[in-house]
VOGU-3710 file (C-alpha; in Angstrom, 3 decimals, decimal comma):
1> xxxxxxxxxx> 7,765/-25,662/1,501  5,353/-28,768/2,634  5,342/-31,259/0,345  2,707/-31,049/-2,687  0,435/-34,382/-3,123  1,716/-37,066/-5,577  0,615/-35,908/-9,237  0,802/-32,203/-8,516  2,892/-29,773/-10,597  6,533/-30,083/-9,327
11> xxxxxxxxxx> 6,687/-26,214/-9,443  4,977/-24,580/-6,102  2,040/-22,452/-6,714  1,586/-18,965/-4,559  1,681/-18,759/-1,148  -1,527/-18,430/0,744  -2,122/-17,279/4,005  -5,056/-18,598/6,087  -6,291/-16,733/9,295  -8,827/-18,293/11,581
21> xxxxxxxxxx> -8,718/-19,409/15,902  -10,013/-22,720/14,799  -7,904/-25,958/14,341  -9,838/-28,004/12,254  -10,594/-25,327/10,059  -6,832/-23,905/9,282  -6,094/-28,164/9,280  -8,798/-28,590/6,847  -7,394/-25,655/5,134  -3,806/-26,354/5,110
31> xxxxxxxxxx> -4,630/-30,079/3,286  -6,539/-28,749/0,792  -4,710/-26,031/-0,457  -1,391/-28,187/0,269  -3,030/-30,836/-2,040  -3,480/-28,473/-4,629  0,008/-27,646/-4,249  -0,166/-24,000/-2,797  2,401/-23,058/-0,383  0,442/-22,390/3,065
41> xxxxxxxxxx> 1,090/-20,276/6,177  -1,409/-20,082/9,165  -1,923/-17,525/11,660  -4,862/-17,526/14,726  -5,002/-14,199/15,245  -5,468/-10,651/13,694  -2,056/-9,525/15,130  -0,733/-12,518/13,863  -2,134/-12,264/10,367  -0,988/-8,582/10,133
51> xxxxxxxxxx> 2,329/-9,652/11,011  2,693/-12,348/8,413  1,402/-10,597/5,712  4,031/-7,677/5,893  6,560/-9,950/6,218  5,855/-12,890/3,908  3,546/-11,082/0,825  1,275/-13,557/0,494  -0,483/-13,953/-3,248  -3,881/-13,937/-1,702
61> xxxxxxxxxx> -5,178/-14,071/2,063  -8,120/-16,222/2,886  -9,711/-14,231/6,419  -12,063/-15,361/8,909  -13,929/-12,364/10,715  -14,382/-14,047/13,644  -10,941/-13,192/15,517  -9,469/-12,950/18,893  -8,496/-9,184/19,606  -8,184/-7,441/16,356
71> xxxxxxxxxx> -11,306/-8,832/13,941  -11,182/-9,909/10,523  -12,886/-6,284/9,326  -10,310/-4,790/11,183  -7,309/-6,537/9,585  -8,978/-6,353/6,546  -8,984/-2,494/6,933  -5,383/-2,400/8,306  -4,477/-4,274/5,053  -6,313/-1,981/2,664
81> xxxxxxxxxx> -4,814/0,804/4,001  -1,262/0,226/3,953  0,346/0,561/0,562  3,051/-2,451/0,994  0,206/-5,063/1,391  -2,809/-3,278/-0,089  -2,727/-5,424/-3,342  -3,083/-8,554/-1,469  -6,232/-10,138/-2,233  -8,920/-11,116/0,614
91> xxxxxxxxxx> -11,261/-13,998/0,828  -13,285/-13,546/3,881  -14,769/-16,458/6,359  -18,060/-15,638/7,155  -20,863/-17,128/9,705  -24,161/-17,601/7,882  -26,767/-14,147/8,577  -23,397/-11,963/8,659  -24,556/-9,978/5,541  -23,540/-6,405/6,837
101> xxxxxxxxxx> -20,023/-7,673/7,608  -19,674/-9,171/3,955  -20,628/-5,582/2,798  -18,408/-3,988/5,040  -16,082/-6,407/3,932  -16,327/-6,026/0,626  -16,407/-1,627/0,758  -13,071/-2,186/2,846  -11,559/-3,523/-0,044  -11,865/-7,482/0,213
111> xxxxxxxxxx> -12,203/-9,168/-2,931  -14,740/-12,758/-2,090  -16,557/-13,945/0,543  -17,713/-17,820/1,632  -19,647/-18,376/4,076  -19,170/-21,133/6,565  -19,983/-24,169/6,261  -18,059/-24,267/2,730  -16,715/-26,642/0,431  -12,800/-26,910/0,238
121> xxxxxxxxxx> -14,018/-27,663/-3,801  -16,139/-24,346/-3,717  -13,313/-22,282/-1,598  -10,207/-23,409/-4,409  -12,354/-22,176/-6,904  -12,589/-19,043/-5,579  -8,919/-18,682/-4,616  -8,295/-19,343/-8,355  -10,669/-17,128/-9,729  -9,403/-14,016/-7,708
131> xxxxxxxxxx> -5,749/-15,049/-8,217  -6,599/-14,983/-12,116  -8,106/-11,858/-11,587  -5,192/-10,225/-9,939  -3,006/-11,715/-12,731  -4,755/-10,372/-15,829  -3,277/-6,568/-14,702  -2,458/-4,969/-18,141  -1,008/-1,905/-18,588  -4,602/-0,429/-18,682
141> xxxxxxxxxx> -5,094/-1,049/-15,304  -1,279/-0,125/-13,508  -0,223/2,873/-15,945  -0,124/6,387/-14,497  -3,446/7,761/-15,728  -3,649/11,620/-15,898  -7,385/12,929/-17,035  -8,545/16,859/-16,642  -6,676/17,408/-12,992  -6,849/14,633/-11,668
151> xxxxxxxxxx> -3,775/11,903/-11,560  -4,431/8,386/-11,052  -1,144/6,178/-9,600  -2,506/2,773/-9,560  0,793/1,501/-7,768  1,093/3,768/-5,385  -2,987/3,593/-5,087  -2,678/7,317/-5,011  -4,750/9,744/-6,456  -4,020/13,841/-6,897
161> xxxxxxxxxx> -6,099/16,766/-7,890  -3,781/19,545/-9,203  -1,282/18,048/-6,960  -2,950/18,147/-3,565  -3,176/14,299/-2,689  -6,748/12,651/-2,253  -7,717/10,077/0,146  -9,770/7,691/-1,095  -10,966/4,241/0,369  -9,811/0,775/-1,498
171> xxxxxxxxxx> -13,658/0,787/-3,257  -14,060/4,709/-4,100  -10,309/4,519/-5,850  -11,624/1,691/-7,847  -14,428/2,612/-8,751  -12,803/6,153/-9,882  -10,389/4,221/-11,875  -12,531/2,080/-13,474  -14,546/5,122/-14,988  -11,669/7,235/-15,701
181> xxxxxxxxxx> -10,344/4,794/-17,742  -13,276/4,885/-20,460  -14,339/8,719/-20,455  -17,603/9,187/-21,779  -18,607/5,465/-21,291  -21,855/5,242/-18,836  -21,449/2,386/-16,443  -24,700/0,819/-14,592  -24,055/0,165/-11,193  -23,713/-3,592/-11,996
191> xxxxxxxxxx> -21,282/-2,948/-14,330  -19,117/-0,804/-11,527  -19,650/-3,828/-8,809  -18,218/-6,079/-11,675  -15,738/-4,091/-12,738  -14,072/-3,150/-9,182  -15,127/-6,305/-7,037  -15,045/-8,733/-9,863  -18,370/-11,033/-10,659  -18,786/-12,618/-7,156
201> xxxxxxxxxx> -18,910/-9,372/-5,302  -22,048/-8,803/-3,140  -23,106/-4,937/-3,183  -26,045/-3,419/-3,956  -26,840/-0,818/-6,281  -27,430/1,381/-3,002  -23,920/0,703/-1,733  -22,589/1,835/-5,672  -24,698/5,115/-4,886  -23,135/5,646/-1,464
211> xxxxxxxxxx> -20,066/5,134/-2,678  -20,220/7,688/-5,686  -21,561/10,575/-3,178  -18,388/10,307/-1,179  -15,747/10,051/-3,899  -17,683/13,459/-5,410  -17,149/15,060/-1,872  -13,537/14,314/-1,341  -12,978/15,176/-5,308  -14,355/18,821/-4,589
221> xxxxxxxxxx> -14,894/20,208/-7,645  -13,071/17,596/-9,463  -16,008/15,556/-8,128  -18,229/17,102/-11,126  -16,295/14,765/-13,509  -18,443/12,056/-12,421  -21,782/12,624/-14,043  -24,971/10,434/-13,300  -26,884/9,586/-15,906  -29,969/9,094/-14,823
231> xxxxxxxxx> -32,311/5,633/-15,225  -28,678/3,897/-16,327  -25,639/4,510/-14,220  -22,654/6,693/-14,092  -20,168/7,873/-16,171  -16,600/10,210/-16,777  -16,803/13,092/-18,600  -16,088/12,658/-21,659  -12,542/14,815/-22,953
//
């Protein structure tokens, strides 16, 4: 490990891993996070950043989409998708009028965006607001969660319906966990961005409804579970 800056906590914080084809950036990067006393690691390209993060585990991966070869949506997906590195937390780089991609993004499964030009100030404060995020996991959230048919394995971000295995994106698990978990509690779609994306997330309530017609459609029947109430949100049937 690099060095931490004179006043810093002794003890290294997480490891971060920055991916983005610019030098000054991932040097701009590297002494800010360095300062704060994170451990950094730096990759230039998506190959490279797919490599490092099965090998290394990274707490959190800050992304730029912007990539030679593979793109940042693209690792981002790759990420999401595999179940060793799936719980790694993304904070994408973004050029400014790149809305849809921060979308996509976020539906992929990335948890914050900033777009660039940013502030190293504004960027920390993000890193430590999704790294507290990941941290406050309770039981709640990781236990084995069996309602009706349907079996919920949070750690093996795997979901069943009388044993025949479901697959679900990073956003419609999320969002099926998150209303699982309270049956018979209605859920506005604000509530569900907050709840799976966490309060910086950019969806709209459009994307929520999008979302919702999929996970129904891949549920089957199981999909009637999921009941719209209408002017308000959605909720689980209650037991």
């Amino acid at each position: 490990m690099q060095g931490n800056a004179p006043g810093k906590e002794k003890m290294s914080k997480e490891k971060i891993l920055i991916v983005d084809d610019e030098e000054d950036i991932l040097e701009l990067l590297k002494y800010n996070l360095q300062k704060e006393g994170y451990q950094v690691t730096a990759a230039t390209s998506g190959e490279n950043a797919l490599t490092l993060a099965r090998s290394q585990m990274p707490a959190l991966i800050v992304l730029d989409l912007m990539l030679p070869g593979i793109d940042g949506l693209e690792v981002c997906k790759i990420i999401k998708n595999d179940t060793k590195t799936l719980n790694i937390p993304i904070i994408m780089l973004t050029a400014k009028g790149e809305e849809a991609d921060v979308v996509t993004g976020l539906e992929l499964g990335a948890d914050d965006y900033i777009a660039k030009p940013f502030s190293p100030k504004v960027l920390i404060a993000r890193i430590r607001n999704v790294l507290r995020r990941k941290k406050k996991g309770t039981a709640e959230t990781t236990a084995v969660l069996k309602i009706y048919d349907i079996t919920i394995h949070p750690g093996r971000h795997e979901v069943l319906v009388k044993n025949d295995k479901v697959d679900l994106t990073p956003t419609e698990f999320g969002i099926l966990h998150y209303l699982a978990r309270r049956p018979g509690w209605v859920f506005s779609r604000y509530d569900i961005v907050n709840g799976v994306r966490g309060e910086d997330a950019i969806v709209t309530d459009r994307s929520v409804d999008v979302q919702i017609v999929g996970l129904r459609k891949k549920l089957g029947r199981a999909g009637d579970y999921i009941e719209t109430v209408r002017g308000v949100g959605y909720r689980f049937k209650e037991l």
